[in-house]
BAKOL-396392 format. One record per atom (N, C-alpha, C, CB): residue in three letters; x, y, z. Coordinates in steps of 0.1 Angstrom, whole numbers, plus 5000, padded with zeros to 4 digits. Glycine has a CB too. Layout:
BEGIN
AlaXYZ ...
END
This chain:
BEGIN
Unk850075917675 Unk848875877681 Unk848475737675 Unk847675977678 Unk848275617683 Unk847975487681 Unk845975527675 Unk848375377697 Unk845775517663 Unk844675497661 Unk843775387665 Unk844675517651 Unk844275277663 Unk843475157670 Unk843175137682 Unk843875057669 Unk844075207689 Unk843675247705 Unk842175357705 Unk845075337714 Unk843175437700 Unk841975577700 Unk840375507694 Unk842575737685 Unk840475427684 Unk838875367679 Unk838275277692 Unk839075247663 Unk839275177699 Unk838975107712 Unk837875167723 Unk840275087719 Unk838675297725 Unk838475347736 Unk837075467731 Unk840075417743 Unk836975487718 Unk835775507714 Unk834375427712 Unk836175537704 Unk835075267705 Unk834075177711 Unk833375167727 Unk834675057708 Unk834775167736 Unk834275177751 Unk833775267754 Unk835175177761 Unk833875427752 Unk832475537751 Unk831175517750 Unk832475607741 Unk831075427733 Unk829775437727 Unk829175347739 Unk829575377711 Unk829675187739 Unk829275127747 Unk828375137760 Unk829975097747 Unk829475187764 Unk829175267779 Unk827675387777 Unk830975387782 Unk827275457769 Unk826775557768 Unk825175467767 Unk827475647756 Unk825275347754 Unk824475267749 Unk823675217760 Unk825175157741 Unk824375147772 Unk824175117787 Unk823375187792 Unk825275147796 Unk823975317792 Unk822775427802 Unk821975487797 Unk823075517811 Unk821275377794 Unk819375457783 Unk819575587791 Unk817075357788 Unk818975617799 Unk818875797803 Unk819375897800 Unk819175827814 Unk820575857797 Unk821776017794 Unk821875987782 Unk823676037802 Unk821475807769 Unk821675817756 Unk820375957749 Unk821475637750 Unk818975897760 Unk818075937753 Unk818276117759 Unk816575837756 Unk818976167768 Unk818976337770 Unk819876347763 Unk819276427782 Unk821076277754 Unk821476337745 Unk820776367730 Unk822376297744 Unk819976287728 Unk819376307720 Unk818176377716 Unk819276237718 Unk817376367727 Unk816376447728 Unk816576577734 Unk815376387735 Unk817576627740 Unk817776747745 Unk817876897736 Unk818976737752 Unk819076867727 Unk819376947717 Unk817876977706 Unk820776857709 Unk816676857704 Unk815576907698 Unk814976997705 Unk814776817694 Unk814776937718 Unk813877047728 Unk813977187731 Unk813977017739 Unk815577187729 Unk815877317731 Unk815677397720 Unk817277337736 Unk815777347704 Unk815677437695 Unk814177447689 Unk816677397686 Unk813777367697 Unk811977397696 Unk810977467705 Unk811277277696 Unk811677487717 Unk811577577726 Unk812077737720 Unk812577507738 Unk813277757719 Unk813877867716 Unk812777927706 Unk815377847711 Unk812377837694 Unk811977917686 Unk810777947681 Unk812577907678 Unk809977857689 Unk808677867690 Unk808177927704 Unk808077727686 Unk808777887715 Unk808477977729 Unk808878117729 Unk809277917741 Unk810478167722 Unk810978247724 Unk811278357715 Unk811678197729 Unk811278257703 Unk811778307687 Unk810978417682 Unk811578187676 Unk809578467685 Unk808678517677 Unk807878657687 Unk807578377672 Unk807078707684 Unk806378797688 Unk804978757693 Unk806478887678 Unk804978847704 Unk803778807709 Unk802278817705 Unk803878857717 Unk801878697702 Unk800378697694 Unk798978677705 Unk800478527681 Unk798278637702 Unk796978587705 Unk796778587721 Unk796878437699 Unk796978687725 Unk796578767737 Unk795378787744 Unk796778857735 Unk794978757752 Unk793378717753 Unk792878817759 Unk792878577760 Unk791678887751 Unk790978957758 Unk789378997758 Unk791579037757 Unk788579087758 Unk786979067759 Unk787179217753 Unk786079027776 Unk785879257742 Unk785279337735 Unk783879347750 Unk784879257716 Unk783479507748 Unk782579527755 Unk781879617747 Unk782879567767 Unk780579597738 Unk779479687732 Unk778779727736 Unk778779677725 Unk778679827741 Unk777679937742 Unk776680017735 Unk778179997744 Unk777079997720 Unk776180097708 Unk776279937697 Unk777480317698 Unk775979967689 Unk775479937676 Unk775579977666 Unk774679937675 Unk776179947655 Unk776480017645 Unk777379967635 Unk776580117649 Unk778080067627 Unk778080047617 Unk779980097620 Unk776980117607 Unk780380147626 Unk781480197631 Unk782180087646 Unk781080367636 Unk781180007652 Unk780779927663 Unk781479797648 Unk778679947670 Unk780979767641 Unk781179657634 Unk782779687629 Unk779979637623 Unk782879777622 Unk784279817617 Unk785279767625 Unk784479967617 Unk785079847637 Unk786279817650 Unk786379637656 Unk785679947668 Unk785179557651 Unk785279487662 Unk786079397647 Unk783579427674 Unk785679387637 Unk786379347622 Unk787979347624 Unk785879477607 Unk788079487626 Unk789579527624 Unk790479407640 Unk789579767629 Unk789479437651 Unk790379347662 Unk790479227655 Unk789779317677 Unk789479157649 Unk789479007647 Unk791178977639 Unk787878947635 Unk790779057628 Unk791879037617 Unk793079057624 Unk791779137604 Unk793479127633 Unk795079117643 Unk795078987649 Unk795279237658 Unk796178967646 Unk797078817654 Unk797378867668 Unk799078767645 Unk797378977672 Unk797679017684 Unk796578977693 Unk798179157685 Unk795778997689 Unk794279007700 Unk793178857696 Unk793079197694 Unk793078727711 Unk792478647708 Unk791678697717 Unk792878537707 Unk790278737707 Unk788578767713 Unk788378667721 Unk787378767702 Unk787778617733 Unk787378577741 Unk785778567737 Unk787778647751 Unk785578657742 Unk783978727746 Unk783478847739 Unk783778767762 Unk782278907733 Unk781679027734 Unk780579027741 Unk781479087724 Unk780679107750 Unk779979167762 Unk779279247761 Unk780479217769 Unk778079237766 Unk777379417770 Unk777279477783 Unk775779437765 Unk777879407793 Unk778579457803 Unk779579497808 Unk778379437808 Unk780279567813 Unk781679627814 Unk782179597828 Unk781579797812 Unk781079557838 Unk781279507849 Unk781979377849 Unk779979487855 Unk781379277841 Unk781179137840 Unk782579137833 Unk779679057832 Unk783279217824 Unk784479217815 Unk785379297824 Unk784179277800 Unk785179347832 Unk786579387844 Unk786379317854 Unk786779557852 Unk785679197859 Unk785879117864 Unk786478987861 Unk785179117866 Unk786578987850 Unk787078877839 Unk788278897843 Unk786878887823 Unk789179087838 Unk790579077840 Unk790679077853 Unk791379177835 Unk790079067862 Unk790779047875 Unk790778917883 Unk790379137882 Unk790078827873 Unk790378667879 Unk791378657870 Unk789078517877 Unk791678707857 Unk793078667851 Unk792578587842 Unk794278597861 Unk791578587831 Unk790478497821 Unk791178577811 Unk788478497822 Unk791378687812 Unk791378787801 Unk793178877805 Unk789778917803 Unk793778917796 Unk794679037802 Unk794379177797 Unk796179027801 Unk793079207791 Unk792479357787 Unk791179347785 Unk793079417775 Unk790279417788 Unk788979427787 Unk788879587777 Unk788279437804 Unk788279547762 Unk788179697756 Unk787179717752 Unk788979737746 Unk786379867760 Unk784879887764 Unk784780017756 Unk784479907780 Unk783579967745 Unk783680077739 Unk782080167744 Unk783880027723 Unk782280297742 Unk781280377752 Unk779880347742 Unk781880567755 Unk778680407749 Unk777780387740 Unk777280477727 Unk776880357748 Unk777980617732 Unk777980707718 Unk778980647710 Unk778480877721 Unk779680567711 Unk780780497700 Unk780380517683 Unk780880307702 Unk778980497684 Unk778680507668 Unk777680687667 Unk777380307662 Unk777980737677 Unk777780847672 Unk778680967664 Unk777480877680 Unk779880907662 Unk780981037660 Unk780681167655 Unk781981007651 Unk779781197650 Unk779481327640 Unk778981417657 Unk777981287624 Unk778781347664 Unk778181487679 Unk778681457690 Unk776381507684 Unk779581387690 Unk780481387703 Unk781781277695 Unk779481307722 Unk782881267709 Unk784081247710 Unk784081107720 Unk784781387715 Unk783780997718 Unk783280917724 Unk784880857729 Unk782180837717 Unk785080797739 Unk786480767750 Unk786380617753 Unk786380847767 Unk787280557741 Unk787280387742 Unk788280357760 Unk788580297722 Unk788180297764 Unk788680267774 Unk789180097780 Unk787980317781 Unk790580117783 Unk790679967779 Unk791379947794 Unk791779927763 Unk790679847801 Unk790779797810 Unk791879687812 Unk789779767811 Unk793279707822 Unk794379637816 Unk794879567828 Unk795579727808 Unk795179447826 Unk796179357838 Unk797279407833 Unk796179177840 Unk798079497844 Unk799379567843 Unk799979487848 Unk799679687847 Unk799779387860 Unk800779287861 Unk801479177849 Unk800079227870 Unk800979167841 Unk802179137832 Unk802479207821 Unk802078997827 Unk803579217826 Unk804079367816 Unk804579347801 Unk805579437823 Unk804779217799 Unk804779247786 Unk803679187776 Unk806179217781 Unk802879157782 Unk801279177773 Unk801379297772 Unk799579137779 Unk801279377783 Unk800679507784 Unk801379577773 Unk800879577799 Unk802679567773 Unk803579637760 Unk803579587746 Unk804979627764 Unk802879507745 Unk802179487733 Unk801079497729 Unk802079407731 Unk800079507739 Unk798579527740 Unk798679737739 Unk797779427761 Unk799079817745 Unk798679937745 Unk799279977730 Unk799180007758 Unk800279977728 Unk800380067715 Unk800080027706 Unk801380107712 Unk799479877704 Unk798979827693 Unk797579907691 Unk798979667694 Unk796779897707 Unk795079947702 Unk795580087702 Unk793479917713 Unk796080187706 Unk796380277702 Unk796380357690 Unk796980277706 Unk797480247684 Unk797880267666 Unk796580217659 Unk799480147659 Unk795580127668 Unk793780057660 Unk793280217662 Unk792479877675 Unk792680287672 Unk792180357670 Unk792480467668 Unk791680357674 Unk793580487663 Unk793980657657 Unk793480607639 Unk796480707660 Unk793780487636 Unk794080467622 Unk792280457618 Unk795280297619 Unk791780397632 Unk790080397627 Unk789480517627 Unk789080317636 Unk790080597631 Unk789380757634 Unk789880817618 Unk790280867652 Unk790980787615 Unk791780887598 Unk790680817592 Unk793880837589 Unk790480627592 Unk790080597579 Unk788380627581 Unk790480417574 Unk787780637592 Unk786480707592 Unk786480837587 Unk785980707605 Unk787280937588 Unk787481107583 Unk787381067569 Unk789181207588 Unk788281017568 Unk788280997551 Unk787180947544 Unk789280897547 Unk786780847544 Unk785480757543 Unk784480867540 Unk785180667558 Unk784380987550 Unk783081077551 Unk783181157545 Unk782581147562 Unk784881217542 Unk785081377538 Unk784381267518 Unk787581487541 Unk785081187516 Unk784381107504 Unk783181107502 Unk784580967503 Unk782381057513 Unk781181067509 Unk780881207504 Unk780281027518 Unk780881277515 Unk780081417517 Unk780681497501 Unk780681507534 Unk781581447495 Unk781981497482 Unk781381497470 Unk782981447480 Unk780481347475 Unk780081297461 Unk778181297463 Unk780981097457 Unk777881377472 Unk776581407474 Unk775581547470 Unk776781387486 Unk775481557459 Unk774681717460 Unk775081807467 Unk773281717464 Unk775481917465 Unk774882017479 Unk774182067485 Unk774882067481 Unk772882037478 Unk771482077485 Unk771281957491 Unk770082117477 Unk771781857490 Unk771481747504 Unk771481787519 Unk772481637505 Unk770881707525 Unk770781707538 Unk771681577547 Unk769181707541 Unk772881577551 Unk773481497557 Unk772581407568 Unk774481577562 Unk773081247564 Unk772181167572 Unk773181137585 Unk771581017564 Unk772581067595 Unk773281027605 Unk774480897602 Unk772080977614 Unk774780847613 Unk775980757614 Unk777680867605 Unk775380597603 Unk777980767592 Unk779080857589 Unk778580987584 Unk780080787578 Unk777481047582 Unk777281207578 Unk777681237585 Unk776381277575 Unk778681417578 Unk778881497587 Unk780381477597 Unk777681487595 Unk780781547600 Unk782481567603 Unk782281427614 Unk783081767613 Unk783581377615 Unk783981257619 Unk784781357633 Unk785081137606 Unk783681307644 Unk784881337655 Unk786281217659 Unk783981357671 Unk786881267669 Unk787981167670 Unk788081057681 Unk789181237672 Unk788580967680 Unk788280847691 Unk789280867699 Unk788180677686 Unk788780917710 Unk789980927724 Unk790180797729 Unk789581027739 Unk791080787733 Unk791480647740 Unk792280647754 Unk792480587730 Unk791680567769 Unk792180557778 Unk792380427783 Unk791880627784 Unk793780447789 Unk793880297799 Unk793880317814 Unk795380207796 Unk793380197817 Unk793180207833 Unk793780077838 Unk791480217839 Unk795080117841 Unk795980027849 Unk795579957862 Unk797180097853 Unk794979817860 Unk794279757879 Unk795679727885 Unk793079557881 Unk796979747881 Unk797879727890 Unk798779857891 Unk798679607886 Unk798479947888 Unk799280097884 Unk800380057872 Unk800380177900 Unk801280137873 Unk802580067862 Unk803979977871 Unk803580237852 Unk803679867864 Unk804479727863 Unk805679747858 Unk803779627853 Unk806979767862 Unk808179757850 Unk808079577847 Unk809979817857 Unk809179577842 Unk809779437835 Unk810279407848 Unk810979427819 Unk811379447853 Unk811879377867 Unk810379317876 Unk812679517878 Unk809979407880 Unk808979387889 Unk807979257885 Unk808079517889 Unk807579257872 Unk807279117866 Unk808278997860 Unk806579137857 Unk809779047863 Unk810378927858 Unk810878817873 Unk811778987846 Unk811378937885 Unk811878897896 Unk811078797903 Unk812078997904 Unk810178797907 Unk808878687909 Unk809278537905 Unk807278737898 Unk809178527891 Unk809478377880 Unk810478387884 Unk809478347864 Unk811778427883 Unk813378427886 Unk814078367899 Unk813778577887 Unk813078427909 Unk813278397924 Unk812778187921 Unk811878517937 Unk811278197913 Unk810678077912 Unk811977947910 Unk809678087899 Unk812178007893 Unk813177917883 Unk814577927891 Unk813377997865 Unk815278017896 Unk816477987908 Unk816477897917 Unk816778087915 Unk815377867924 Unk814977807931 Unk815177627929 Unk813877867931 Unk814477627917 Unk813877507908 Unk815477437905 Unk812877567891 Unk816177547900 Unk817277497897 Unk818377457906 Unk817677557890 Unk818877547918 Unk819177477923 Unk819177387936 Unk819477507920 Unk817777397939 Unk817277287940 Unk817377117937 Unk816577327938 Unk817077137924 Unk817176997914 Unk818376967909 Unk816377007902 Unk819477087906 Unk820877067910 Unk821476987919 Unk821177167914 Unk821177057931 Unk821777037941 Unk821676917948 Unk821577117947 Unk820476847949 Unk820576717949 Unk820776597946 Unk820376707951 Unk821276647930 Unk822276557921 Unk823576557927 Unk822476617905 Unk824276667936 Unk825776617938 Unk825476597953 Unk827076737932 Unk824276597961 Unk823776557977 Unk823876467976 Unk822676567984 Unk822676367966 Unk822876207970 Unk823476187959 Unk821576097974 Unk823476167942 Unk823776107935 Unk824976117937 Unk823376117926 Unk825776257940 Unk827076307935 Unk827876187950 Unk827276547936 Unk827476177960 Unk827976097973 Unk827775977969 Unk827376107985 Unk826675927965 Unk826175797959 Unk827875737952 Unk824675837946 Unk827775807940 Unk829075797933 Unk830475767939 Unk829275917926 Unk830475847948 Unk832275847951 Unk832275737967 Unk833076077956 Unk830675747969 Unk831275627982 Unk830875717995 Unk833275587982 Unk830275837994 Unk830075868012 Unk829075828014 Unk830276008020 Unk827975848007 Unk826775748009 Unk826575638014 Unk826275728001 Unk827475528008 Unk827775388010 Unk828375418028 Unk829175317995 Unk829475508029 Unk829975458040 Unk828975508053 Unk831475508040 Unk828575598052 Unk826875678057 Unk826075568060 Unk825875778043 Unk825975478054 Unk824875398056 Unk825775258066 Unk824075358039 Unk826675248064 Unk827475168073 Unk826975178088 Unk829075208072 Unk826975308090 Unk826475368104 Unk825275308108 Unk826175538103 Unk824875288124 Unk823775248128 Unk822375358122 Unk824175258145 Unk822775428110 Unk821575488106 Unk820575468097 Unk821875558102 Unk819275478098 Unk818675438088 Unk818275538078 Unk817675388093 Unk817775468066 Unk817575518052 Unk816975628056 Unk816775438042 Unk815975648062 Unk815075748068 Unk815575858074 Unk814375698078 Unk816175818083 Unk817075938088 Unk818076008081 Unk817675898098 Unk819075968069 Unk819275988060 Unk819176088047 Unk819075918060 Unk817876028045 Unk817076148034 Unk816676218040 Unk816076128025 Unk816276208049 Unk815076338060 Unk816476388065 Unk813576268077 Unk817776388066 Unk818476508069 Unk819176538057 Unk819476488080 Unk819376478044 Unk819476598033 Unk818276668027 Unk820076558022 Unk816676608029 Unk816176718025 Unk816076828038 Unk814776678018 Unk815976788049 Unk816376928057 Unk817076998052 Unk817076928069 Unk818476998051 Unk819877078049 Unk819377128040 Unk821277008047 Unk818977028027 Unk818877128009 Unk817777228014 Unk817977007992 Unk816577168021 Unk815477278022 Unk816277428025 Unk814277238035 Unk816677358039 Unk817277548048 Unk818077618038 Unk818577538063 Unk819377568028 Unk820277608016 Unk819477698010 Unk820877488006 Unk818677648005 Unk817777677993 Unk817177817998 Unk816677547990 Unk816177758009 Unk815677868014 Unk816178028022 Unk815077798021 Unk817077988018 Unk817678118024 Unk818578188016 Unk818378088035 Unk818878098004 Unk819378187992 Unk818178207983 Unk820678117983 Unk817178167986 Unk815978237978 Unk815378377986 Unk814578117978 Unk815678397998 Unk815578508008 Unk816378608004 Unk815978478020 Unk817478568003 Unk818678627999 Unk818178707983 Unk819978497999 Unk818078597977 Unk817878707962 Unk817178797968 Unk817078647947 Unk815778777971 Unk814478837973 Unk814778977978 Unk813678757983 Unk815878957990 Unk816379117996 Unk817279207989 Unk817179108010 Unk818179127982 Unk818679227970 Unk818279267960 Unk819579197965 Unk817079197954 Unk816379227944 Unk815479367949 Unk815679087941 Unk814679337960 Unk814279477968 Unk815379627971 Unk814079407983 Unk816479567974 Unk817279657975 Unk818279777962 Unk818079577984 Unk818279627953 Unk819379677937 Unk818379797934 Unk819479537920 Unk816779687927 Unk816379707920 Unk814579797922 Unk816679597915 Unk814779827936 Unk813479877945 Unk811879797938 Unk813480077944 Unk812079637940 Unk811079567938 Unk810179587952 Unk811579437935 Unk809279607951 Unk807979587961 Unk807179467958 Unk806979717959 Unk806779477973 Unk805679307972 Unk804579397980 Unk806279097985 Unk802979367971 Unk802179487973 Unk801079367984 Unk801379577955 Unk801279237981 Unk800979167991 Unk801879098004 Unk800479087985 Unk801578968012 Unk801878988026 Unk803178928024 Unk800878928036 Unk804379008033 Unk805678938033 Unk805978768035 Unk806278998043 Unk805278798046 Unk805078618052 Unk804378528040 Unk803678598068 Unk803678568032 Unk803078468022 Unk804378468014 Unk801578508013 Unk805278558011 Unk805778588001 Unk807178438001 Unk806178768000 Unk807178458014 Unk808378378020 Unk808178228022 Unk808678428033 Unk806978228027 Unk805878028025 Unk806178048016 Unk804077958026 Unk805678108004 Unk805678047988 Unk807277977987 Unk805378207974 Unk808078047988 Unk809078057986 Unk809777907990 Unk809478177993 Unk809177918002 Unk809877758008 Unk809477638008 Unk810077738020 Unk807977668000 Unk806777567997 Unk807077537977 Unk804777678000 Unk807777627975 Unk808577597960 Unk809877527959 Unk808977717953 Unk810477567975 Unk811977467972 Unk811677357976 Unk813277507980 Unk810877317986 Unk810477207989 Unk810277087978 Unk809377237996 Unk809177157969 Unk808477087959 Unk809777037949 Unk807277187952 Unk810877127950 Unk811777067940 Unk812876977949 Unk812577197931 Unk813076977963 Unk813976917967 Unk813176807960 Unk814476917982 Unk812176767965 Unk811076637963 Unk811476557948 Unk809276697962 Unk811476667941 Unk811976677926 Unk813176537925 Unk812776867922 Unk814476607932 Unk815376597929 Unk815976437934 Unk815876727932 Unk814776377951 Unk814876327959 Unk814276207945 Unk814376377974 Unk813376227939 Unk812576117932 Unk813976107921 Unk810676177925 Unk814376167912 Unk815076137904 Unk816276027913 Unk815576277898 Unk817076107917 Unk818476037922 Unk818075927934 Unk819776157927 Unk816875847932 Unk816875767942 Unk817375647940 Unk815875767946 Unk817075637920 Unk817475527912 Unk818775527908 Unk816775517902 Unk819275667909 Unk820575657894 Unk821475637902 Unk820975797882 Unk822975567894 Unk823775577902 Unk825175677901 Unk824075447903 Unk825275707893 Unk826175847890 Unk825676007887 Unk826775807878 Unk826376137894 Unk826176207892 Unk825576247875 Unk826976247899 Unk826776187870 Unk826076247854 Unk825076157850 Unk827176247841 Unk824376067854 Unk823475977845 Unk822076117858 Unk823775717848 Unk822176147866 Unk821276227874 Unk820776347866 Unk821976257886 Unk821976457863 Unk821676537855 Unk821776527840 Unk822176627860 Unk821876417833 Unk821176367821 Unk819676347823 Unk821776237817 Unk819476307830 Unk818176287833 Unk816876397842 Unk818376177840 Unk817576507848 Unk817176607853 Unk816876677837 Unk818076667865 Unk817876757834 Unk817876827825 Unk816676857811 Unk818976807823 Unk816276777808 Unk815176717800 Unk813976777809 Unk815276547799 Unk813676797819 Unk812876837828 Unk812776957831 Unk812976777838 Unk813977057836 Unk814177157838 Unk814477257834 Unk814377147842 Unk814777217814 Unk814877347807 Unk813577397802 Unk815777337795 Unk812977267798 Unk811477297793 Unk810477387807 Unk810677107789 Unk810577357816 Unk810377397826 Unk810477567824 Unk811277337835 Unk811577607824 Unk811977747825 Unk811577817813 Unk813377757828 Unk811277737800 Unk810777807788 Unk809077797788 Unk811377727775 Unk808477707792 Unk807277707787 Unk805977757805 Unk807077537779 Unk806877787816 Unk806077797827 Unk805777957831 Unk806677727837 Unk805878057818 Unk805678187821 Unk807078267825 Unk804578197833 Unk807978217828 Unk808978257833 Unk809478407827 Unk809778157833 Unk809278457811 Unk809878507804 Unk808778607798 Unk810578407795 Unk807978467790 Unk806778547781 Unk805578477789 Unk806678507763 Unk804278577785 Unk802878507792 Unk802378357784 Unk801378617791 Unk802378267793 Unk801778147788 Unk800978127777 Unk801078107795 Unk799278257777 Unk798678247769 Unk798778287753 Unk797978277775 Unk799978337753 Unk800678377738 Unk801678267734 Unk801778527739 Unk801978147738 Unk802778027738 Unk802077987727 Unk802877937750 Unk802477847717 Unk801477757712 Unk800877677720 Unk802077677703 Unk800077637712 Unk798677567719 Unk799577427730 Unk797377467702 Unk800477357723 Unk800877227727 Unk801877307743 Unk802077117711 Unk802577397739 Unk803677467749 Unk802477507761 Unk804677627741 Unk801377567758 Unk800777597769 Unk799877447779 Unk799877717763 Unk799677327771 Unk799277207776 Unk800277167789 Unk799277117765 Unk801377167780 Unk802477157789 Unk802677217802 Unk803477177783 Unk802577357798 Unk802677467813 Unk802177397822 Unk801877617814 Unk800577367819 Unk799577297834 Unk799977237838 Unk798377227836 Unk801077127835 Unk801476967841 Unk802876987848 Unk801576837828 Unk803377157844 Unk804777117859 Unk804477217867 Unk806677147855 Unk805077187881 Unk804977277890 Unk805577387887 Unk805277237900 Unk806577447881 Unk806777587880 Unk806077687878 Unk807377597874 Unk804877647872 Unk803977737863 Unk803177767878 Unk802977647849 Unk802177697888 Unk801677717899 Unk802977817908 Unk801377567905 Unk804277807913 Unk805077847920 Unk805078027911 Unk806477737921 Unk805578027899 Unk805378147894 Unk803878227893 Unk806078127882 Unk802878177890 Unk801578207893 Unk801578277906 Unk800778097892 Unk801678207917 Unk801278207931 Unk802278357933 Unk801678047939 Unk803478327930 Unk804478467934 Unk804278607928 Unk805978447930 Unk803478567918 Unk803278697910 Unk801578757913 Unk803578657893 Unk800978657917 Unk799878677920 Unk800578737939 Unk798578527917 Unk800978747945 Unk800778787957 Unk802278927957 Unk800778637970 Unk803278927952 Unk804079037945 Unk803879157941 Unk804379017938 Unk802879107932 Unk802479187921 Unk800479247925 Unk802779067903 Unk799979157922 Unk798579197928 Unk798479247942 Unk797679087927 Unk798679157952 Unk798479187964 Unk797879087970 Unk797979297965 Unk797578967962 Unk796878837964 Unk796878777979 Unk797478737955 Unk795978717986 Unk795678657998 Unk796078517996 Unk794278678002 Unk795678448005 Unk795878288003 Unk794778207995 Unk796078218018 Unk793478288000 Unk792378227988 Unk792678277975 Unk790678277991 Unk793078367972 Unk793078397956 Unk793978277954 Unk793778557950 Unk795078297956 Unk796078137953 Unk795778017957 Unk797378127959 Unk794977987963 Unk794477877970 Unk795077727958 Unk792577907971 Unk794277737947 Unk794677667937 Unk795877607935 Unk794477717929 Unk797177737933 Unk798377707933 Unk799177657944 Unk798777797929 Unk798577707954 Unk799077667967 Unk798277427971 Unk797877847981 Unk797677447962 Unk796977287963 Unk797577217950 Unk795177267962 Unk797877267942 Unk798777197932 Unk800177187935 Unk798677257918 Unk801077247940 Unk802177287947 Unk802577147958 Unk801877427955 Unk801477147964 Unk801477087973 Unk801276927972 Unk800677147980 Unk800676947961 Unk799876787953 Unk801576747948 Unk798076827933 Unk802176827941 Unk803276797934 Unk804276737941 Unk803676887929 Unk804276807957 Unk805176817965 Unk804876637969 Unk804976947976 Unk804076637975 Unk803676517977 Unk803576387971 Unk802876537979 Unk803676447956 Unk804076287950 Unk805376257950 Unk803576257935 Unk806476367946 Unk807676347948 Unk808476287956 Unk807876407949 Unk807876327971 Unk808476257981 Unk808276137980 Unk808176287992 Unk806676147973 Unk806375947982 Unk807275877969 Unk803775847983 Unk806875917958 Unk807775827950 Unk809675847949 Unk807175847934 Unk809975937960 Unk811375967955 Unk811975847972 Unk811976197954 Unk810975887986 Unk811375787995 Unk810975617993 Unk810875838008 Unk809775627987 Unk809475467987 Unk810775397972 Unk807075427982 Unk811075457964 Unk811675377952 Unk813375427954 Unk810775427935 Unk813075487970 Unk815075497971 Unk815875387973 Unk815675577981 Unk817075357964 Unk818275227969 Unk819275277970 Unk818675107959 Unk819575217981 Unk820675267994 Unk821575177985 Unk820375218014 Unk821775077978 Unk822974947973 Unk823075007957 Unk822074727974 Unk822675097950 Unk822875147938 Unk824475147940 Unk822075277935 
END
């Protein structure tokens, strides 16, 4: 092996690499993102879950329980309430993913058996699998350390006393129920929704790295444009083509996913399928804005990629947003994946109309729309 060659043609690498700011800076910045993603998006257990306290009584057992939630990393208090209405309304705009209402004999335990009840968005299933056996294991453990607490007192009191209210007197037990607003959710059923989303996204944004950039590169573009055709006509027939591709292998999952894994959509088919093509859209747009500038497939997906892993980690796809860090969930608001997976799971999974999504369905669209205009107005045909 000629080493001085081999160092040459290493110089001609660096060089070359030095050239195309874009793919120097995704190599560099990629490998951080991903290991700061993994282990702060993915790495840890699910914390700070947001939900609403509902009081009903007063007291001294009323204070205990609401002490004990604060001190869990699992449960971020919102609100305490003294309506139960106004706090199952909460979980069903999606402010909250549990509403826990405690009855108003709560601080009576010595003469009844009072029935905490915890109001749950079962659509995302793995709050929910964090959220139930945790308050579960809260009130079995508050009911022992209240027994105990009394059988103590009541030990160290005369026996000609007369037992006072609150902890006097036998400690009944805290029953506990949940009331599922979506029945039971598996993990499929909440993961297929995002999946269909993030498949989409990808290839999508893929795919029109080797449409135009990948043609761009080898020369059929160039000769494409030789033709009496214009630029216009051009891109408006690969985002056709990509749209229909896309859209019909997002169909495609959708029916095997129904079929493997007996996923139901509890809202309207037809929305389910707009969404669907109102998401690939938004990413052809994606993909049209990137490779309008670059001139090689790999300087395209150097430059995509930076975009679309963060994407798939921080837009709900996996875990719920609101258990993310503070900075990971800033992020979520500003890409479209987070609206497309919202929107699919809200009509999937809930049963959602077009007003409930309305929002996502206008950010989607907002996105969609900048894409294009900045991916057709800043496209070069002579790259």
């Amino acid at each position: 092996m000629e080493m001085k060659k081999v160092m040459w043609m290493l110089k001609k690498d660096l060089i070359v690499l030095w050239r195309h700011k874009p793919r120097l800076m995704s190599i560099i910045l990629f490998p951080i993102l991903m290991i700061t993603l993994f282990g702060y998006g993915m790495g840890g257990t699910l914390e700070n879950i947001p939900v609403v306290i509902v009081e009903q009584s007063s007291g001294p057992v009323t204070d205990q329980t609401v002490d004990a939630m604060r001190n869990m990393s699992l449960y971020d208090i919102k609100d305490i309430l003294k309506d139960p209405e106004i706090a199952r309304e909460m979980v069903d705009t999606g402010e909250v993913k549990a509403a826990i209402i405690l009855p108003p004999n709560y601080d009576n335990l010595t003469s009844s058996e009072p029935t905490v009840v915890m109001y749950l968005d079962s659509s995302d299933q793995l709050a929910s699998q964090a959220l139930v056996p945790a308050t579960q294991a809260l009130f079995s453990k508050l009911s022992g350390q209240l027994a105990v607490e009394r059988m103590q007192g009541a030990s160290m009191k005369p026996q000609n006393s007369t037992p006072a209210s609150g902890f006097q007197g036998m400690v009944s037990t805290i029953n506990f129920q949940i009331d599922r607003i979506y029945g039971d959710v598996k993990y499929m059923d909440f993961l297929v929704p995002a999946v269909l989303a993030m498949t989409i996204m990808f290839s999508c944004m893929f795919g029109m790295g080797q449409s135009i950039a990948g043609e761009r590169e080898r020369g059929e573009l160039a000769r494409l444009f030789m033709t009496p055709t214009s630029v216009s006509t051009v891109v408006g027939g690969k985002i056709i083509s990509k749209l229909v591709i896309e859209s019909g292998r997002a169909l495609l999952l959708l029916f095997i996913a129904i079929l493997l894994f007996g996923i139901k959509i509890n809202g309207s088919m037809l929305l389910t399928i707009m969404l669907l093509i109102l998401t690939a859209l938004c990413f052809v747009g994606f993909g049209i804005m990137i490779s309008a500038r670059v001139g090689t497939q790999e300087d395209y997906m150097q430059m995509v990629m930076p975009f679309a892993m963060p994407m798939m980690f921080v837009s709900g796809v996996f875990y719920p947003i609101e258990t993310m860090p503070w900075i990971f969930q800033k992020i979520a608001y500003i890409v479209p994946l987070t609206y497309a997976n919202n929107a699919l799971r809200a009509v999937m999974l809930k049963g959602a109309g077009v007003g409930d999504i309305m929002v996502n369905l206008l950010v989607l669209g907002g996105f969609t729309l900048l894409f294009f205009a900045m991916g057709v107005t800043r496209f070069n045909r002579d790259i």
